[in-house]
N, C-alpha and C positions, 0 to 999 in steps of 0.2 A: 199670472204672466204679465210681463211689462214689455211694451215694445214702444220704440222713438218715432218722432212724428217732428221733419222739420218746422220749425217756429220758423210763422210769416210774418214778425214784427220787422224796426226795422233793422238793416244792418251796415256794415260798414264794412269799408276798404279796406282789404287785409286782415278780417278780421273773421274768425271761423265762424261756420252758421251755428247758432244755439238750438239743442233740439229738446225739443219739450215731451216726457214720460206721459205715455197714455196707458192708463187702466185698464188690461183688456176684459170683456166681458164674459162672466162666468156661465154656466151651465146651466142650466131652465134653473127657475127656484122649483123647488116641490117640497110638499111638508113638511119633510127632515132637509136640513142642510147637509150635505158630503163632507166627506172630512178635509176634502182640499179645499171647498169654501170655508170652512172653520182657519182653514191654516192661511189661507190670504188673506183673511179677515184679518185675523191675529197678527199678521206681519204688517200691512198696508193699513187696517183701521177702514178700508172701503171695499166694497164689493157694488160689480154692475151685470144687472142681467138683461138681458136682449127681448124687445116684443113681449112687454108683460101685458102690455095693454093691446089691445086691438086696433085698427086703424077708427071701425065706429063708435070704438069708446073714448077716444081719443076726443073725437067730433062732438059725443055726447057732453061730454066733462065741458067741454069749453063753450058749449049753449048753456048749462046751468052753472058756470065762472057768469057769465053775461048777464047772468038773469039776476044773480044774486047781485051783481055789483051793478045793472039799471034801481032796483029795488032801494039801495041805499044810496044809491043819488040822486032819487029822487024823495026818499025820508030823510035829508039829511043827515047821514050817520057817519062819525068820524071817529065813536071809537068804538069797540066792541067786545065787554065783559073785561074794559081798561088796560085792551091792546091798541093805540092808535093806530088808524089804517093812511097809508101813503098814498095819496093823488099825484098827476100829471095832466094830459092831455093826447089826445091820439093825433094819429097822421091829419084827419080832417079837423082839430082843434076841438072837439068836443072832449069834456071829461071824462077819465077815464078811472078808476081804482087800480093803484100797480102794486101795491102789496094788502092782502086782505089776512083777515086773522080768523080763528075758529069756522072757516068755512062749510066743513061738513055739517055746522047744525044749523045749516040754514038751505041746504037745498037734501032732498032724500035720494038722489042719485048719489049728490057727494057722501053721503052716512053708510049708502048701500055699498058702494066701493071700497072703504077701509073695511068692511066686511067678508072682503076676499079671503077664503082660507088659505090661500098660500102664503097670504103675510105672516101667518100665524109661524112660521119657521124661525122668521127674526126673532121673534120673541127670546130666543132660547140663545142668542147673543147676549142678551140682558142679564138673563137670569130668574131664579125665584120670583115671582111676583109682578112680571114683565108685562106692561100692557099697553094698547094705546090712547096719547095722552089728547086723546078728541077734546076734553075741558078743562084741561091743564097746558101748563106754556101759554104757548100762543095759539094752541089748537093745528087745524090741519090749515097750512102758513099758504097764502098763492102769489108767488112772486110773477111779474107779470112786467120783465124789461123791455124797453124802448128807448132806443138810439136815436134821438132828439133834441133840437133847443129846447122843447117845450117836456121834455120827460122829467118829470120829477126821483126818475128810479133807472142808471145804468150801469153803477156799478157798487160794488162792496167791498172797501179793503180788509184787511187781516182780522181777522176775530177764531175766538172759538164757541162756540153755545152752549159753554158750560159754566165760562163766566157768569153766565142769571144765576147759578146758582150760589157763588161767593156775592154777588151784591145783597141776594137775599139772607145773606147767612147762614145759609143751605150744608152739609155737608157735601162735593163733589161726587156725583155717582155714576156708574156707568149709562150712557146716553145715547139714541141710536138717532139718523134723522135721514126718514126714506121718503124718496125724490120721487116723483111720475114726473115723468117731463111729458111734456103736449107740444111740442114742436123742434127739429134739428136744428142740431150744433156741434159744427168743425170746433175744433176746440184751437182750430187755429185762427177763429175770428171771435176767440171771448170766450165766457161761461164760466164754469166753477174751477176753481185750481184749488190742490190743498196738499199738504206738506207729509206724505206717507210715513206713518210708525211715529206721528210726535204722539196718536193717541196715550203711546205708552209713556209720555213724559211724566214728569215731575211737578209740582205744583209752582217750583219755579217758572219752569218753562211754559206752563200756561199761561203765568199772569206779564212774564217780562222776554220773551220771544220777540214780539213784536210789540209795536203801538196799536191797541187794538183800534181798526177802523179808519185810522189818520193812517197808518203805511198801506198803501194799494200797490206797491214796486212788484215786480215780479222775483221770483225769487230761483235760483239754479235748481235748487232741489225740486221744486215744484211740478205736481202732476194735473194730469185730467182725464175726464172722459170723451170718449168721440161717442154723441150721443144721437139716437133716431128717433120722431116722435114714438110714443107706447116704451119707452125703455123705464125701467127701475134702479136707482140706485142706492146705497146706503153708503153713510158715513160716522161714523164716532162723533158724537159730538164735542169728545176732550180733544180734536183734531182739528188743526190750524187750516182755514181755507180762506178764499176770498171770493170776490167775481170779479171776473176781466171785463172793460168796458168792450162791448161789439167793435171790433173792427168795419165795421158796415153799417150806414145809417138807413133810416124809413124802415118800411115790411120788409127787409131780409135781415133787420137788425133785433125783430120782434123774438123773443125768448118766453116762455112760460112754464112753468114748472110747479108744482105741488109740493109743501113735506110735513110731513106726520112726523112729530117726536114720539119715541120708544122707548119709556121709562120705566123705573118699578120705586121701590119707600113708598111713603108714605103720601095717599091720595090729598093731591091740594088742588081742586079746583076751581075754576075763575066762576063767578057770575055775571047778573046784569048790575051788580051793584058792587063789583072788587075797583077799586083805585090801582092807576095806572103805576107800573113800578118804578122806580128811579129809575133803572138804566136807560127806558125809551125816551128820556130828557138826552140821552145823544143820540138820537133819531135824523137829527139835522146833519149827521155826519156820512149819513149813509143816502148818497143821490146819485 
């Protein structure tokens, strides 16, 4: 189900309001998917479910995000099994970690949570051989935005996350990439937009849609979620999205969010000794 949500960007004289497509949220997850999740899926490429998390799990996750990101700023560590990790600074100027890579193998709460059997349902999105890719990709990803001068991380334009796989020479495969979000977002002040049903494109349309990363515009077609902290979501990762800079700066501009890639072929995982890949050499494009 899709329902409109006026957009508070700005607007002009005579000119109709723009309303922005929100994703409405599906039905508990439970071990099996329904078949009306299968079929939003299949149409949208996204599916969002309500209070997957608890409100003190919520609490819990984001003491050991802290614990893990004091830990490697004070070993100096900047990149992790040759995923570079993105720095800023917080409200009070102290250092902060706003994009971390492979996080669940560094705290056991984070390893015990992707252990949740409800997740186990996505899998079947995938396909044959579907698992989670905890030491592959980038691991379990924690974007961590801030609406600031001093942020080094607010926003993200157009990409998909399946391009790693053509820089690598990869054949393209189906790809899942599921969200715990740790704190709310109006999707009328920022957060993830993305372009429903391109998952089913064309390998045209993945690489020449957009400029990847250099277009942040907003786009007509474009959707979101209106998200509560403990929400889940997933999306395709052959699917065009971005993130909108906060309309709201300081702690109500503060965003956090988690995501696990969902893949299946063949196991390739990172270690402490893989070199960084080409593509994170445009890393500088994403602030």
């Amino acid at each position: 189900m899709v329902w409109a949500l006026p957009f508070r960007g700005p607007t002009y004289e005579h000119q109709e309001e723009r309303r922005m497509l929100i994703i409405d949220a599906s039905t508990a997850l439970e071990p099996e998917l329904t078949s009306h999740q299968r079929a939003l899926f299949a149409r949208d490429g996204a599916l969002h479910f309500k209070q997957f998390l608890q409100p003190r799990t919520v609490t819990d996750i984001i003491l050991a995000m802290h614990e893990v990101e004091q830990r490697w700023l004070r070993d100096g560590v900047t990149t992790v099994r040759g995923t570079p990790l993105k720095f800023g600074h917080d409200l009070d100027g102290s250092p902060m970690v706003q994009r971390f890579a492979f996080a669940s193998l560094y705290h056991p709460m984070l390893e015990e949570l992707l252990r949740d059997p409800r997740l186990n349902a996505l899998l079947q999105l995938v396909g044959d051989g579907a698992r989670m890719g905890t030491e592959e990709k980038d691991g379990l990803v924690i974007n961590h935005y801030l609406n600031t001068e001093s942020s080094g991380f607010t926003e993200m334009g157009w990409h998909t996350d399946s391009i790693r796989d053509v820089f690598l020479g990869k054949r393209v495969g189906p790809m899942l990439n599921v969200g715990f979000h740790l704190d709310d977002q109006d999707p009328a002040n920022g957060g993830l937009r993305f372009l429903p049903g391109t998952h089913r494109q064309g390998f045209g349309g993945m690489l020449f849609r957009k400029r990847y990363f250099m277009d942040k515009h907003a786009d007509p077609r474009e959707a979101a979620f209106a998200i509560q902290a403990g929400d889940l979501t997933v999306h395709d990762g052959r699917m065009w999205h971005r993130v909108q800079r906060s309309a709201l700066v300081g702690e109500a501009s503060r965003r956090r969010v988690m995501y696990i890639p969902v893949i299946n072929g063949t196991y390739s995982p990172k270690t402490a000794h893989s070199s960084t890949p080409f593509y994170h050499r445009f890393q500088y494009l994403v602030k």
